[in-house]
C-alpha positions, -999 to 999 in steps of 0.1 A, spaced: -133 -110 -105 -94 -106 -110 -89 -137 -86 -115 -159 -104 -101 -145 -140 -64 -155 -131 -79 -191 -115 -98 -199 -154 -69 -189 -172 -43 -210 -147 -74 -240 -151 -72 -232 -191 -36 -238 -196 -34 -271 -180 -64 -285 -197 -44 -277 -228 -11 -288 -215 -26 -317 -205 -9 -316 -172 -18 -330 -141 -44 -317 -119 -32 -326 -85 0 -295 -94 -29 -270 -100 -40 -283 -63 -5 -281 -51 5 -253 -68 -25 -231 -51 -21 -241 -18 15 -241 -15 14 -203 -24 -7 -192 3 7 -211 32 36 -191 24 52 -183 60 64 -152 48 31 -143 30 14 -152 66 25 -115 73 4 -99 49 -33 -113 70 -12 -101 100 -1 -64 94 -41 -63 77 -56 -75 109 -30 -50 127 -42 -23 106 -80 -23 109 -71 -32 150 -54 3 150 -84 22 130 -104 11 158 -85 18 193 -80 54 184 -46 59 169 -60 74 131 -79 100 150 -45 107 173 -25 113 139 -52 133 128 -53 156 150 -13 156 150 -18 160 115 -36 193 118 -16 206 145 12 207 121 -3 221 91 -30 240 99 -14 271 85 -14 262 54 -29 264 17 -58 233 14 -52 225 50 -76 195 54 -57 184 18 -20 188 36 -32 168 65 -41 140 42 -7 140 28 11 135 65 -16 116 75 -8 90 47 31 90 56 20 88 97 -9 57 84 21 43 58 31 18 92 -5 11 101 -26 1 70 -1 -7 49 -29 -3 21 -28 24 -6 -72 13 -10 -73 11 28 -57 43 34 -78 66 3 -109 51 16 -103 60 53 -89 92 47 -123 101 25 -147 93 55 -126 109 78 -114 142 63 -147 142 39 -170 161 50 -147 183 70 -133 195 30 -173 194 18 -180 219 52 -147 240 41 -160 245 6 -132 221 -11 -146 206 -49 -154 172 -42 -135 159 -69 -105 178 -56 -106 160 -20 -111 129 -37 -81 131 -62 -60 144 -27 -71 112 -5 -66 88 -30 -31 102 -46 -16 103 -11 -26 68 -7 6 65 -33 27 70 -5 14 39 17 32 15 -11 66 23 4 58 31 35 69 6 61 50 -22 63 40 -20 28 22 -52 17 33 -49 -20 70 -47 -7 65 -82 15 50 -96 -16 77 -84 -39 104 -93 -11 87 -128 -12 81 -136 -52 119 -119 -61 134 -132 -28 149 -98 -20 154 -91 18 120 -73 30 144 -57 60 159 -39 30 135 -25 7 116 -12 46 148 4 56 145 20 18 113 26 15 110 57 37 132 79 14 108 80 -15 78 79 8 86 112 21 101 129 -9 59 117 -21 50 134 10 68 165 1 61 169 -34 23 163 -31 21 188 -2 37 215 -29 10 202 -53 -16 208 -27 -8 241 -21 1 252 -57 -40 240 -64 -56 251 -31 -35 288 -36 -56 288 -76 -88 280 -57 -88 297 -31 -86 271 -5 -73 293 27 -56 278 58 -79 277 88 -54 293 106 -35 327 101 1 311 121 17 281 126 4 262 159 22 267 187 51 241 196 33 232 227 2 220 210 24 202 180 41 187 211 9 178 226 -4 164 194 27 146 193 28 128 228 -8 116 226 -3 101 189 36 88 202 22 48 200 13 48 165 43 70 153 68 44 171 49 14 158 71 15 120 100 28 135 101 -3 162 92 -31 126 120 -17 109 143 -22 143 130 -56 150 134 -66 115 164 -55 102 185 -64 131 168 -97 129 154 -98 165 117 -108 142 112 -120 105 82 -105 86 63 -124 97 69 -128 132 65 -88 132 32 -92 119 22 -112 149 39 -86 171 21 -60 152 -13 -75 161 -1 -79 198 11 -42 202 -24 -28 185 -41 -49 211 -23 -38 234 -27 1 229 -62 -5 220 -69 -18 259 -42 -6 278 -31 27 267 -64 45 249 -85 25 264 -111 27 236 -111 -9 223 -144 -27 231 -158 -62 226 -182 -47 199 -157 -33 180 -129 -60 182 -158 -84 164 -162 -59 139 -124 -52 134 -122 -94 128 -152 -90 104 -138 -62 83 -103 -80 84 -120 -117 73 -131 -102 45 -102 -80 34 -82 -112 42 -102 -133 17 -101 -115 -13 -63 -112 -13 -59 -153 -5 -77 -161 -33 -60 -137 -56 -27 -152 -37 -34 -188 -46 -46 -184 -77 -17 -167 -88 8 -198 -79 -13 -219 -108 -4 -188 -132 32 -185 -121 36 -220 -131 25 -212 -168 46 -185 -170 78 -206 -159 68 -237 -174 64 -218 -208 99 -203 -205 75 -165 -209 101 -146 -184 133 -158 -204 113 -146 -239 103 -113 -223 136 -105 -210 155 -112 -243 126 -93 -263 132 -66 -241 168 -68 -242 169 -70 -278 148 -32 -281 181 -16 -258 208 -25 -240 211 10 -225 195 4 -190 180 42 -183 160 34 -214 149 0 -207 138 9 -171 118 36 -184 102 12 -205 93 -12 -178 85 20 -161 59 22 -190 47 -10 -191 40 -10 -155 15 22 -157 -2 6 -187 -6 -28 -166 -14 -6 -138 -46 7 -156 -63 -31 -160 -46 -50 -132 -46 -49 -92 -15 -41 -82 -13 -75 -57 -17 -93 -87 11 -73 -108 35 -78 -83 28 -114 -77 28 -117 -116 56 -98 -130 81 -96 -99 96 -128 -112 93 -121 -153 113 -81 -147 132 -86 -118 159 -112 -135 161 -85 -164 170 -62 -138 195 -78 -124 209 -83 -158 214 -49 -164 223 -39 -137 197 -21 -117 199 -27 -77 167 -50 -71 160 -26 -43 159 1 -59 139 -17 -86 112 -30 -59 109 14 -49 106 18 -86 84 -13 -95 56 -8 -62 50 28 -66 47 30 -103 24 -1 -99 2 14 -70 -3 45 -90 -31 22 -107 -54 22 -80 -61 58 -89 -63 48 -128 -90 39 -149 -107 14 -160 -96 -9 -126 -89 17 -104 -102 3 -72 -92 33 -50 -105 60 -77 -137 40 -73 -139 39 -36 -132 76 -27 -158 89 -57 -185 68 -42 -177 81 -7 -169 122 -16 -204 116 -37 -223 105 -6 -210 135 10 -237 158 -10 
């Protein structure tokens, strides 16, 4: 519905523009044969290859290992397990959604509220969005022309501060309800090393995108070819556990995820034309700059403006939109674009947990409800 509501409303303004037709056409293919876009179907296809050779269980049980002493255990293992998944799904949705059917009804069995595992598997999607290869960040990257080598290489300092401070929150709420660890003492080192070793090729896999991209051995894109070709290859090879059956149902899942985010990718090159054909970004930035000049205020505005946007919009379609109209003011201020993008894609992502759009809220109350 979002892709088909940006397509009428691109198709609306150049009936009443008058403009020519054949630049709607233009305009909506030429944004999705993007090269650098290419790598957003790549890292997708990548990620639903890894769900199904093995390595989410692998982190899982890594996961465990590590925090199984703890407050809301299964609730701290969804927290690392986000960070560990941040380099395989690359999806905040993706990742809450997983993270519910896995961890579940392991939280129902423990006695954990529903509505408490829910809210922890979808919040710790949060930390996906800046999590190498986060596919808001190569869209952002793309739209503000802003190196995506960059904003990887900085997107692992706020992801793990997230990891951190929701971990506190977990145990601050599991400590008032009485969640108890499963486990009286930490693991021993030999089984966290254990857990380690056998989970080693997904745990590599961000650290070896970051490498090959920001020494520029690989563009984006190129890494989301080599991404595909190294989750084949542990699928077969090393765990031995991807089939035929499941390959065709990996390219299913990954058709369809693909096809949603195309058409919301196309359709919002006939809406970015409106916006820079109308001169909108140049009138937003001065109305903005005309409220403050002081830059810690007018970020927290945007900061603002974001969460409210957040609440009705996807957050592909945010950052496609308003990546070109903010950015610019920005840079006019003064504010690194980098740290922008951190600031911009996880204050945006937050609205997949937000009402009334809130995709991920949606997906992990209908899956913590079948778990009756």
């Amino acid at each position: 519905p979002v892709a088909f509501s940006i397509g009428l409303s691109g198709f609306s303004f150049f009936m009443i523009r008058d403009l020519p037709m054949t630049v709607l056409v233009q305009k909506s293919i030429s944004t999705s044969q993007s090269f650098t876009m290419l790598a957003i179907p790549l890292f997708i296809l990548a990620g639903n290859l890894m769900n199904s050779c093995g390595i989410t269980k692998r982190l899982m049980r890594f996961a465990n290992a590590c925090t199984g002493h703890m407050y809301g255990n299964i609730g701290q293992v969804s927290c690392l397990m986000s960070t560990l998944m941040g380099g395989v799904s690359g999806s905040a949705v993706a990742d809450a959604s997983m993270e519910c059917r896995i961890l579940g009804p392991e939280m129902t069995r423990l006695g954990y509220d529903r509505g408490w595992s829910a809210a922890i598997n979808g919040l710790s999607g949060l930390i996906v969005a800046t999590i190498p290869p986060s596919m808001g960040l190569i869209i952002y990257g793309t739209v503000g022309e802003v190196s995506i080598g960059r904003l990887f290489m900085a997107g692992w300092v706020p992801g793990i501060l997230m990891c951190v401070l929701l971990m506190l929150a977990v145990t601050w709420s599991a400590r008032r309800f009485g969640y108890k660890p499963e486990h009286d003492h930490p693991a021993p080192l030999s089984e966290i090393l254990k857990a380690l070793l056998d989970s080693i090729w997904a745990i590599l896999f961000p650290v070896l995108l970051i490498v090959l991209i920001r020494f520029g051995i690989m563009s984006p894109t190129e890494s989301g070819s080599f991404a595909c070709a190294y989750a084949l290859l542990v699928g077969t090879v090393f765990y031995h556990e991807l089939t035929w059956e499941s390959l065709l149902q990996t390219l299913r899942d990954s058709v369809k995820d693909i096809t949603v985010i195309t058409i919301i990718l196309a359709f919002s090159g006939v809406f970015g034309y409106g916006i820079v054909f109308d001169n909108i970004t140049v009138t937003i930035a001065n109305a903005l700059l005309g409220i403050t000049s002081n830059s810690a205020i007018l970020l927290l505005l945007v900061v603002v403006f974001l969460l409210i946007c957040g609440m009705f919009m996807e957050t592909t379609v945010i950052a496609l939109i308003l990546t070109p109209i903010l950015l610019p003011v920005m840079r006019s201020i003064g504010v690194n674009e980098v740290v922008f993008g951190m600031i911009m894609m996880t204050t945006v992502t937050f609205g997949v947990m937000t009402p009334p759009v809130g995709t991920a809220l949606y997906a992990v109350s209908d899956i913590m409800e079948d778990r009756k």
